[in-house]
C-alpha positions as CSV (number, residue, x, y, z in Angstrom):
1,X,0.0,0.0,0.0
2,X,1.0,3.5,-1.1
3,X,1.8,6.1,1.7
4,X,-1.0,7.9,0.2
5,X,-3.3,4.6,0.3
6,X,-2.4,4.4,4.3
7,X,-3.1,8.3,4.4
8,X,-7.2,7.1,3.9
9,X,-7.0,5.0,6.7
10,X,-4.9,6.9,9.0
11,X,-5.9,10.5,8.5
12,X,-9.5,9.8,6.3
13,X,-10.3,11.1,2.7
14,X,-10.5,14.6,4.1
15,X,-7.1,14.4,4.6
16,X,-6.4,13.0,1.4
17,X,-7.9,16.0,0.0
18,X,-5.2,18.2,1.1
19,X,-2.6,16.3,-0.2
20,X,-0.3,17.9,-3.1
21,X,-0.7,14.6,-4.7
22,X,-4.9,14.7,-4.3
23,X,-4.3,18.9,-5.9
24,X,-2.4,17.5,-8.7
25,X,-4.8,14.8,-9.7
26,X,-7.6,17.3,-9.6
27,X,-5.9,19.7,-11.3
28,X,-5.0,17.3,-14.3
29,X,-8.8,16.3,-14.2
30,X,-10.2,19.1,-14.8
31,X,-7.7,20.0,-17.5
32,X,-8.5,16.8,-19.5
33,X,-12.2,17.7,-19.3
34,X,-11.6,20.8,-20.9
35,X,-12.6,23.0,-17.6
36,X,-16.3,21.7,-18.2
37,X,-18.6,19.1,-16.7
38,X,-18.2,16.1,-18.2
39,X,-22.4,15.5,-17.3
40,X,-23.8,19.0,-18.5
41,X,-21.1,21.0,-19.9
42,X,-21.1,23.8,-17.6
43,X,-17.4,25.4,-16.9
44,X,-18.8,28.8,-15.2
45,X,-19.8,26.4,-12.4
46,X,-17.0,25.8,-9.7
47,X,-15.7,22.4,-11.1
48,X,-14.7,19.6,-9.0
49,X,-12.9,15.8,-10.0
50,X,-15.1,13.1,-8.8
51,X,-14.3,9.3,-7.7
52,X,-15.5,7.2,-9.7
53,X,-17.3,3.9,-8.5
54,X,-13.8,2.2,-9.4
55,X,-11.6,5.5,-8.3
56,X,-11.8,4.9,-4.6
57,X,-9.8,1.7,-5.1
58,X,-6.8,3.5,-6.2
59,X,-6.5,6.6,-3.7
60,X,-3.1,7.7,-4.0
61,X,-2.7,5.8,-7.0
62,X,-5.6,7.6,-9.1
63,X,-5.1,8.1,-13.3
64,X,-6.6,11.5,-14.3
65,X,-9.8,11.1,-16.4
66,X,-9.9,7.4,-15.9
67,X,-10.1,7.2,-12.0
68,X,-11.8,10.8,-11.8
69,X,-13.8,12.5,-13.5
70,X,-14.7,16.8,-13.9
71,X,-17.8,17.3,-12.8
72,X,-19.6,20.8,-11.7
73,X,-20.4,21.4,-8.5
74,X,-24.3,21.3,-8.9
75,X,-23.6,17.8,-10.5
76,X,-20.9,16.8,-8.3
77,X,-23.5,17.7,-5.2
78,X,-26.2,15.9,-6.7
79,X,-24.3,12.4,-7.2
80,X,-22.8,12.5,-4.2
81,X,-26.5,12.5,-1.9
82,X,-27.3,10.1,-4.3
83,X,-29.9,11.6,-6.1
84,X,-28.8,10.0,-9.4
85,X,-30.6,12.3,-11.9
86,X,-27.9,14.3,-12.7
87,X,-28.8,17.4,-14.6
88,X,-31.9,15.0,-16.1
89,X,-29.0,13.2,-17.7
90,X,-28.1,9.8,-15.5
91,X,-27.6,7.9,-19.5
92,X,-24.9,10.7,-19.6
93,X,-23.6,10.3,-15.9
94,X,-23.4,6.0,-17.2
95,X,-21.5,6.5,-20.4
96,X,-18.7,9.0,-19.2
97,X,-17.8,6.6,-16.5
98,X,-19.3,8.7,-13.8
99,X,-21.2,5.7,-12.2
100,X,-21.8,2.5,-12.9
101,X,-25.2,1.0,-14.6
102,X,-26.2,-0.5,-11.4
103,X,-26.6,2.9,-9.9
104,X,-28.8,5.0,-12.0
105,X,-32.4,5.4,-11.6
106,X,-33.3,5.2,-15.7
């Protein structure tokens, strides 16, 4: 296990979140996404990167774009409660990897 892996169970994801490591993954996230929500397309929205389903498997170890995704904060708020009618758009929250099938509502 990574030191960053051992920071999730040591100091939590909160933590995590603070790392220069967690900045730089977010940062290269929201690059690859253009600086707009992958779900809606906003970018004057404050954007966030998101765990995917499969992204909390690899904390410290994360691949931009592939392990996170760029979503907005409206959309990013809304998965997270799980209120999975993202922007009226959960087919678009399934194929950009945002979540998997088995958690939509459709």
């Amino acid at each position: 296990m990574s030191n960053l892996r051992a920071l999730e169970y040591i100091g939590g994801y909160r933590s995590y979140l603070e790392t220069p490591h967690w900045k730089a993954v977010r940062t290269e996230t929201l690059r690859l996404a253009g600086y707009r929500c992958i779900l809606c397309g906003h970018g004057d929205r404050p954007l966030e990167a998101h765990h995917t389903d499969e992204g909390y498997s690899f904390l410290g170890e994360e691949i931009p774009g592939l392990h996170t995704k760029c979503l907005c904060s409206k959309d990013h708020e809304a998965l997270s409660v799980g209120r999975e009618v993202l922007q009226g758009a959960p087919a678009a929250a399934v194929r950009n990897g945002v979540v998997s099938p088995e958690r939509t509502m459709v």
